[in-house]
N, C-alpha and C positions, 0 to 999 in steps of 0.2 A: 268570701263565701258566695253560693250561688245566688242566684234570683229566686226568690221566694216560688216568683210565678208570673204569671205573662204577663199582669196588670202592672208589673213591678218594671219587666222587661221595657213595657211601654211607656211608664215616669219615667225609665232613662233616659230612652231613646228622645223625649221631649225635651227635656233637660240640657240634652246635647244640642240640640238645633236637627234633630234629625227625625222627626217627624212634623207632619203637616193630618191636622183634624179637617176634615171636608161635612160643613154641617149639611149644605144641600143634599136634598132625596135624589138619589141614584140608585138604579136598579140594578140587580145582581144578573137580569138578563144582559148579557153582554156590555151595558155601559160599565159597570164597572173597568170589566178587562181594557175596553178602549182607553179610560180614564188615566191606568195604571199603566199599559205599556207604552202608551207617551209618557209618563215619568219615568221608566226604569231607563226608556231610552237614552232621556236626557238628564240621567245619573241620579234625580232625584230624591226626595225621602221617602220614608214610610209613609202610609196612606191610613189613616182612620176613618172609617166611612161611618160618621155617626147618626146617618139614616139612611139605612138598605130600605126600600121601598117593599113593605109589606110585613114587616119583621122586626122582634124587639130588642137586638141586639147589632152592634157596631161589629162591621166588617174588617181588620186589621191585612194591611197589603203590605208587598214587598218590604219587611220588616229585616229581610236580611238580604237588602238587594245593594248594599258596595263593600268594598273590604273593612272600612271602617264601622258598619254596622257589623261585620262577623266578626271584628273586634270586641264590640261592645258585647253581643250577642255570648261569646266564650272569654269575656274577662281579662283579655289579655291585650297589648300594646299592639303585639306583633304576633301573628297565628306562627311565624317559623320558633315564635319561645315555646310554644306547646309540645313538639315533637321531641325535643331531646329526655324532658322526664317519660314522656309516654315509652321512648325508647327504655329507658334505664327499668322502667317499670318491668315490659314484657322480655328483658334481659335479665332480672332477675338474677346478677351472678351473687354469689354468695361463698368461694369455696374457696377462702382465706379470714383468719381473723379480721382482718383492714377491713378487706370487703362487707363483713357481717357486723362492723360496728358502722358504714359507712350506709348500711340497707336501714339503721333505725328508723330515720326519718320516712324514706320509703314508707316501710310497714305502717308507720302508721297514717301515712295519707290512705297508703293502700286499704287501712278500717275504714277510712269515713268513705272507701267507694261503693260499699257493699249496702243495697237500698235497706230501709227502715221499715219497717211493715205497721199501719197503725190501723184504730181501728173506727176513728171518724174522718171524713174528708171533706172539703168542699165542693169537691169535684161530684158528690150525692145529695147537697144540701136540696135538688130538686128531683124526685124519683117519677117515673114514667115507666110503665110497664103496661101489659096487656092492650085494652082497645087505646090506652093512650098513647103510644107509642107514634110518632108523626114524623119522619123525615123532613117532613116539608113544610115545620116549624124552624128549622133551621135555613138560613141566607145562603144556601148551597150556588156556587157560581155557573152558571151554563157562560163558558169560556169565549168561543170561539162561534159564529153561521153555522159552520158543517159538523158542529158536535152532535152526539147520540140522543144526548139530553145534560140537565146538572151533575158533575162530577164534585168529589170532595177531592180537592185534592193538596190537602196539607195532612192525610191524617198517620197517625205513628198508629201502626196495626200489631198486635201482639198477641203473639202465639206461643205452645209447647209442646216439643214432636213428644209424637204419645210412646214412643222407645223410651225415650231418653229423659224426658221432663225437661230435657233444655229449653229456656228461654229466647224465641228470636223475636226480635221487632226490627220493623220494614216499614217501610211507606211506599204504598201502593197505590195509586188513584180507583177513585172509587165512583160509580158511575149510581146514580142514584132511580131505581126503579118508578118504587111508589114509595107508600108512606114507611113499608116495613124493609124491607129488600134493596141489595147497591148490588151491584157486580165487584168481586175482588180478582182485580188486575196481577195477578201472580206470574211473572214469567218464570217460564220454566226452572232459570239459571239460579235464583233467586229461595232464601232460607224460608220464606212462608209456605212455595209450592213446595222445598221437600217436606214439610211437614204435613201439608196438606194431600202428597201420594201417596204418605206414609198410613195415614187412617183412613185413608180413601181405599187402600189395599187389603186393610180389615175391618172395610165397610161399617166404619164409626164417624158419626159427624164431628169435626172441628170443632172446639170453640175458640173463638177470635173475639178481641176487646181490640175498641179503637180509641185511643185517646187523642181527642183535638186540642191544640193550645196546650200544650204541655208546658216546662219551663221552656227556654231557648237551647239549653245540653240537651236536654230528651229527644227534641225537635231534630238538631244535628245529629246524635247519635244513630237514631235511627234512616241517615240516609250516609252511615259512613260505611267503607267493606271492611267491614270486620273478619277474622275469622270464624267459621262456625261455631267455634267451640269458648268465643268470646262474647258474652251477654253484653248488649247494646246499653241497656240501665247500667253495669258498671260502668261502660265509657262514659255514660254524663255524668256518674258520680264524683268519679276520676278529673273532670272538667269543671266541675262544679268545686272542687274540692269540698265535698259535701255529700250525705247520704239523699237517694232519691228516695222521697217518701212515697210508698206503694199501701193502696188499700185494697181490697177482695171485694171483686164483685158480685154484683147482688142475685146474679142469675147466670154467670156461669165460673167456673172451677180458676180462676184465672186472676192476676192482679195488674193493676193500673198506676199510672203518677196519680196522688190524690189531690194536687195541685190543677189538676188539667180543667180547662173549660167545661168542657163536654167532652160527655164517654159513650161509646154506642158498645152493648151486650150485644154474641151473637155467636151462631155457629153455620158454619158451610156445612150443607150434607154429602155423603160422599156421591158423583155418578151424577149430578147437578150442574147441568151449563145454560148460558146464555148470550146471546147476543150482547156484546159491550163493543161502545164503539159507534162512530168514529169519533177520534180526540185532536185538536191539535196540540202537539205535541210538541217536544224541546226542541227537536230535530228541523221544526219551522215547519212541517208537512204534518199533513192527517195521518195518524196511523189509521191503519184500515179497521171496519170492524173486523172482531172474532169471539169465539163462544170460549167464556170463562167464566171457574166456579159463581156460585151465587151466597151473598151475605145475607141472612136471614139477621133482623132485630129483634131479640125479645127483653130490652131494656134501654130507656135513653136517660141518663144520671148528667146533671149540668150544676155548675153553680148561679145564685139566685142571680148576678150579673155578669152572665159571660161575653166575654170577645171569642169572634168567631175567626178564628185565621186560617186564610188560605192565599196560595199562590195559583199563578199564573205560569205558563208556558209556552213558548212560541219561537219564533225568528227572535238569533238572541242578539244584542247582548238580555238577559232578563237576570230575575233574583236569584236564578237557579244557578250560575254562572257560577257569580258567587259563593253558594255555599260550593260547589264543586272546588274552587279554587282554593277553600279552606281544606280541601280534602288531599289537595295535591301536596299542600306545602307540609299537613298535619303528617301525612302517610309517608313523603319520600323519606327521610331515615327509615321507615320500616324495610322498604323496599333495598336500601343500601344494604342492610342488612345481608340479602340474599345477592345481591349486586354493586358489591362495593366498588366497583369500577364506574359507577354513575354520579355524573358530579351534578347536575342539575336536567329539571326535567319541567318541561311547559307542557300542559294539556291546554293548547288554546281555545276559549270560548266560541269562537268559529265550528270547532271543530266537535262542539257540541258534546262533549266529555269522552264519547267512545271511536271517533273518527279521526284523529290527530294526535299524534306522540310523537314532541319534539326531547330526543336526549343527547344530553351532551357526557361523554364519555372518557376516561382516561384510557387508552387503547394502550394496550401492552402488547400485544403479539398479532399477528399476521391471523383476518377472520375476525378479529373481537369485534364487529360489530354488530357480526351475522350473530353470533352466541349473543349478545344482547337483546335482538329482537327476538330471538327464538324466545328465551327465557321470559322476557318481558308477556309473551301469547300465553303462559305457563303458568303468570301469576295472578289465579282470582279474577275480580272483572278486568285485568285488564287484558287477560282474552279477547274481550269486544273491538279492540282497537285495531280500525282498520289500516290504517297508515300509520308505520313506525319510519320516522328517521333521525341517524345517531350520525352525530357530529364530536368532532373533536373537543376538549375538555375547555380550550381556549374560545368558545365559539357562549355569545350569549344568548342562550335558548328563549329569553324570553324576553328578547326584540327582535319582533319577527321581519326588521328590516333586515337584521345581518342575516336570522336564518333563512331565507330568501336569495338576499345576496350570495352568501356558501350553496346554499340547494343548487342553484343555477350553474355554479363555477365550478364543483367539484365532483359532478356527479358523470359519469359515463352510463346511458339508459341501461344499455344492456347488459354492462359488467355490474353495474352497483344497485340492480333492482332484484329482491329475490320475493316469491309469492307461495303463500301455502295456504289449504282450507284449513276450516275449523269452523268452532260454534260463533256466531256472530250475535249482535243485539238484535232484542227481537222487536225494533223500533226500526232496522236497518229495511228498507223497502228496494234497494235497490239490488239487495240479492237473489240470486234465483230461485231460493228456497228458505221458506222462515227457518230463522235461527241457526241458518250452517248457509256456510258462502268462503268466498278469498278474503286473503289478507296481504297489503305490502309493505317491505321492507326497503329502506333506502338508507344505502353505506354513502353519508357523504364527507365521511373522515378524510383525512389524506391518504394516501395509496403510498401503500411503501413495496420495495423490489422483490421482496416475499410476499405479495399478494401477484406479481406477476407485472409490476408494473415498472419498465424499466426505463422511462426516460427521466427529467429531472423536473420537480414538481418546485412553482417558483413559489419567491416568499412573498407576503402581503404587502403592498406599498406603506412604507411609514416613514412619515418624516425626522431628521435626525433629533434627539432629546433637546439639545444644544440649542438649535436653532428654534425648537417649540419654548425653551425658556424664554429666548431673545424676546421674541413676540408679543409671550404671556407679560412679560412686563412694559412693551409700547404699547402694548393693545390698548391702555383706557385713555393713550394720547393721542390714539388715531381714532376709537368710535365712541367715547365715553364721556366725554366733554360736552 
């Protein structure tokens, strides 16, 4: 069953050896960050800062910063075990007897995914409205020298386009004004701004609930890509194997995990911008500033002792990696899915989630790799990725000495490089225009004589079986003594 709630999350992670409590006073002015990106560097634990200087509440760091922590964090040994039910889940076949005795089970995890609505929580055991209302009673971290000011930036933000009443939650960083007011970071690409164009269009303010320190699902869910039309709370219930319990808040139309640390009430008006910005950001660079919507507070709901969690971002490797790489391994069947020709795919951490797409392919016909990249720009964010290259099925994506090795040896510039625009991350600075720029592609498959390539393409050096057995068996008489 899930984690009750963050306090639980963080007995485990102690329990394991995988957290480290820091009783020294450190300041949320950038010691922290320094503190922590030397530990994410050197693979280290979670960070409990149980004195932020100024503040009554413990600061919780890189709590999901190595594989093994996003293990613990989603309940599982191995994140590639989470994707085959998720698959079975949104495949839903059903259109055979077999099949519809074989869905019971299904159905009924599929109950416990659907959240619980109640109607006390911890998450309100302390109520703040009107003149009390303080931002800056919270350990909010100013990250980086050239930030704008304190950002929050772990919070799961949650909205309902006002069409539809659908549910999205996102995590947004949030740029912290004064005591009432953050900036909400919506890029445009993103389910918070369509809902936020959508009442901005019939000139109605927003209402937006932020839950900080949610469970550890809630936290993932809201930075996974979902489909639109798929509620982020069911994914963590679905992960939880467990219903997320949601309560109403107290000031505006809208529900929360009522597990969460802290809860900020609030709504965007429409026609309302502001300067947010600058951030260092994942990408290792500042993004620039620019004017977006603005977060009004008219409620801050906490429990009597909360952890306050937020993350870091920068030149990676960082925590952020991480959950990205549970995104890669959780999602690829989905993407099989539409591209069953994809046998393995690395979005390497370098490559900062939207800048690097290593796949490896089973190539069936003359061109498949071109259809690959095209399709891959087709699906969802992974439109933002600027460099796609697709390799044979034999070729191991995710060591990037061989994909290195192969990039080098099988590429021809000019035949096997193809480039198109499109919409880009709006993090991308080196395009000539926010959010639309190029993209490339690199065929570093083998070339077969229907692609036009007609001379003879050699085979890999490999030594005979035979003589690798001979070896394997002198080897511990010749270096193992």
């Amino acid at each position: 069953m899930g984690y009750k709630n963050l306090h639980h999350f963080v007995e485990v992670l102690e329990r394991a050896g995988e957290l480290r409590r820091i009783a020294e006073p450190v300041s949320p002015y950038l010691e922290i960050t320094e503190i922590t990106d030397r530990v994410c560097k050197q693979g280290g634990p979670a960070l409990l800062f149980e004195n932020a200087l100024g503040y009554d509440m413990p600061v919780l760091m890189n709590a999901f910063g190595s594989m093994r922590r996003m293990c613990l964090a989603l309940e599982v040994d191995d994140l590639d075990a989470i994707a085959p039910e998720l698959l079975s889940f949104l495949e839903a076949e059903a259109n055979t007897l077999i099949k519809k005795l074989k869905l019971i089970p299904k159905l009924a995890r599929l109950g416990r995914m659907f959240p619980k609505e109640v109607s006390r929580a911890p998450c309100q055991e302390v109520v703040l409205t009107g003149d009390e209302v303080d931002l800056g009673r919270l350990p909010v971290l100013t990250c980086w020298p050239g930030d704008g000011g304190p950002f929050i930036t772990l919070p799961v933000v949650i909205t309902h386009h006002p069409d539809t009443g659908r549910r999205n939650v996102g995590m947004y960083r949030m740029q912290v004004y004064d005591e009432r007011t953050t900036g909400m970071h919506w890029h445009a690409h993103k389910g918070g701004a369509q809902h936020y164009r959508v009442a901005e269009a019939r000139g109605e303010p927003l209402p937006v609930a932020v839950a900080i320190g949610p469970d550890p699902a809630v936290t993932y869910a809201a930075t996974a890509p979902l489909p639109e039309d798929i509620d982020e709370i069911l994914l963590a219930g679905f992960l939880r194997n467990e219903p997320v319990e949601m309560v109403p808040c107290l000031t505006q139309p809208l529900k929360v995990p009522a597990e969460s640390q802290v809860v900020l009430e609030g709504y965007v008006k429409p026609g309302e911008r502001r300067r947010e910005g600058p951030f260092g950001d994942h990408t290792g660079y500042y993004s620039l500033a620019d004017d977006y919507p603005v977060f009004h507070v008219t409620a801050i709901t906490r429990r009597r002792n909360p952890i306050y969690p937020a993350t870091i971002v920068g030149r990676p490797p960082m925590e952020d990696c991480f959950m990205a790489k549970a995104t890669e391994r959780i999602f690829l069947p989905l993407m099989k899915k539409t591209l069953p020709e994809i046998v393995d795919m690395n979005l390497p951490v370098e490559g900062v989630f939207h800048n690097l797409a290593f796949i490896a392919i089973d190539k069936r016909y003359p061109g498949h790799a071109r259809k690959v990249m095209h399709a891959i720009w087709g699906l969802g964010q992974m439109m933002f990725t600027k460099i796609i290259v697709i390799f044979d099925k034999e070729v191991d994506v995710q060591d990037l000495s061989q994909v290195l090795w192969r990039l080098g040896n099988n590429v021809d510039p000019r035949r096997d490089t193809v480039f198109a625009d499109g919409p880009v991350d709006a993090l991308d600075h080196a395009s000539p225009l926010p959010h639309y720029g190029s993209k490339m592609g690199i065929d570093a498959t083998r070339k077969w004589p229907e692609e036009g390539f007609t001379r003879d393409w050699p085979p890999v050096i490999e030594m005979d079986p035979e003589i690798k057995r001979k070896v394997d068996e002198l080897w511990p008489r010749l270096f193992e003594k």
